[in-house]
Each structure stands twice: as C-alpha cells, then as structure tokens.
C-alpha positions as CSV (number, residue, x, y, z in Angstrom):
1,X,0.0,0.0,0.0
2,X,1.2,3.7,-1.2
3,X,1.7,5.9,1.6
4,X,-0.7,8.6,2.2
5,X,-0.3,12.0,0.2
6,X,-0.9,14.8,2.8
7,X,-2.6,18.0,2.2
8,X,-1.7,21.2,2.6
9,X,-4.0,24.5,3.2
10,X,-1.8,27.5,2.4
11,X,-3.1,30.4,4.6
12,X,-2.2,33.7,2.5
13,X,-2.0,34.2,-1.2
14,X,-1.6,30.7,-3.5
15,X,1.4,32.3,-5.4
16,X,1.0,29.6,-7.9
17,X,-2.7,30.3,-8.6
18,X,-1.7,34.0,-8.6
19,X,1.2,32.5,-11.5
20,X,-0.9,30.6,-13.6
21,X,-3.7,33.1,-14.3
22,X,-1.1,35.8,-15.1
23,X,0.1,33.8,-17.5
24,X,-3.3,32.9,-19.2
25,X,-4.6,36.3,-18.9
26,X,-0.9,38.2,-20.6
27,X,-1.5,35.8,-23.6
28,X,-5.7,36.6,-23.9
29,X,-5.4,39.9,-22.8
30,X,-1.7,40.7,-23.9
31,X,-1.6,39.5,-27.7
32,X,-4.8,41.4,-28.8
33,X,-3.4,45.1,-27.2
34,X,0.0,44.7,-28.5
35,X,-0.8,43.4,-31.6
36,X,-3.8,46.4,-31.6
37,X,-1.2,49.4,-30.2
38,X,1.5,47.7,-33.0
39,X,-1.2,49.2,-36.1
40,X,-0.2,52.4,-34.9
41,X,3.5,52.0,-34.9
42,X,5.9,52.3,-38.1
43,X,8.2,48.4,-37.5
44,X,10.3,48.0,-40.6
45,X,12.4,45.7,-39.5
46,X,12.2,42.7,-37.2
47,X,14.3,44.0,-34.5
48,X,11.9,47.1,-34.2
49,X,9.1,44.3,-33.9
50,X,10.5,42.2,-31.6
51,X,11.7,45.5,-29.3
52,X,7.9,46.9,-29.1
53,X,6.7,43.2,-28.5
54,X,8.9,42.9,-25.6
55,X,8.6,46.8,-24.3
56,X,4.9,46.7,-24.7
57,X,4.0,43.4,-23.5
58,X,6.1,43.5,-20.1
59,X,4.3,46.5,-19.1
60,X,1.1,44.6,-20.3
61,X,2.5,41.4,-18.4
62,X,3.2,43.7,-14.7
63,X,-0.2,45.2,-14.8
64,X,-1.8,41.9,-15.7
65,X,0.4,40.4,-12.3
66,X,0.2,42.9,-9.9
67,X,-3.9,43.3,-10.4
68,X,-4.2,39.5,-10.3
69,X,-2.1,39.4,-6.9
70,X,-4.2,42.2,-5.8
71,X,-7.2,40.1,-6.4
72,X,-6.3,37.0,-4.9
73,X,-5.0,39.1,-1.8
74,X,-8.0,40.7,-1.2
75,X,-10.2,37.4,-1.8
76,X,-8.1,35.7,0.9
C-alpha cells in the first residue's frame, strides 16, 4: 500500500494560482493590445518588432500580475 499524500491548506495568497492566471490572462489579454497598439507603430524591421513586442508586452504582463495578486490578496 502507497503511503498517504498529505494535504496542505496555504493560509495567505496561492502564489501559484496567482502564476498561472497571469500567465493565461498576458496571452488573452496581452496579444490582442499589442498586436492592436503595433497598427499604430511604423516596424520596418524585425528587431523594431520584436523591441515593441517585448517593451509593450512586459508593461502589459506587470499590470496583468500585480492586479491579479491584488485580487487573490483581497479574496483571501
């Protein structure tokens, strides 16, 4: 007989919860605004794409993060 798997019951935020709903929510959320704010940007090279991706989605990925910790803080 396996031994028993114990549970645990975090008291606080679930950091991983908090993780893995950042992470869904910057690709639904994220993709759509920076591919929606890129229409009004001249790119004409790769590099200048790949520097607005990463400049625009980061600032889409901390605002997505800290309201999503924010939430599961104050649902605790």
């Amino acid at each position: 007989m396996p031994s028993r798997v114990e549970s645990h019951d975090p008291e606080g935020v679930d950091y991983g919860w908090v993780m893995q709903v950042t992470f869904v929510l910057t690709i639904v959320v994220g993709a759509p605004v920076v591919a929606l704010l890129s229409t009004g940007v001249d790119l004409p090279t790769w590099g200048s794409r790949l520097e607005f991706t990463v400049r625009v989605g980061s600032v889409v990925w901390i605002a997505i993060g800290l309201t999503t910790f924010l939430y599961a803080r104050r649902r605790v």
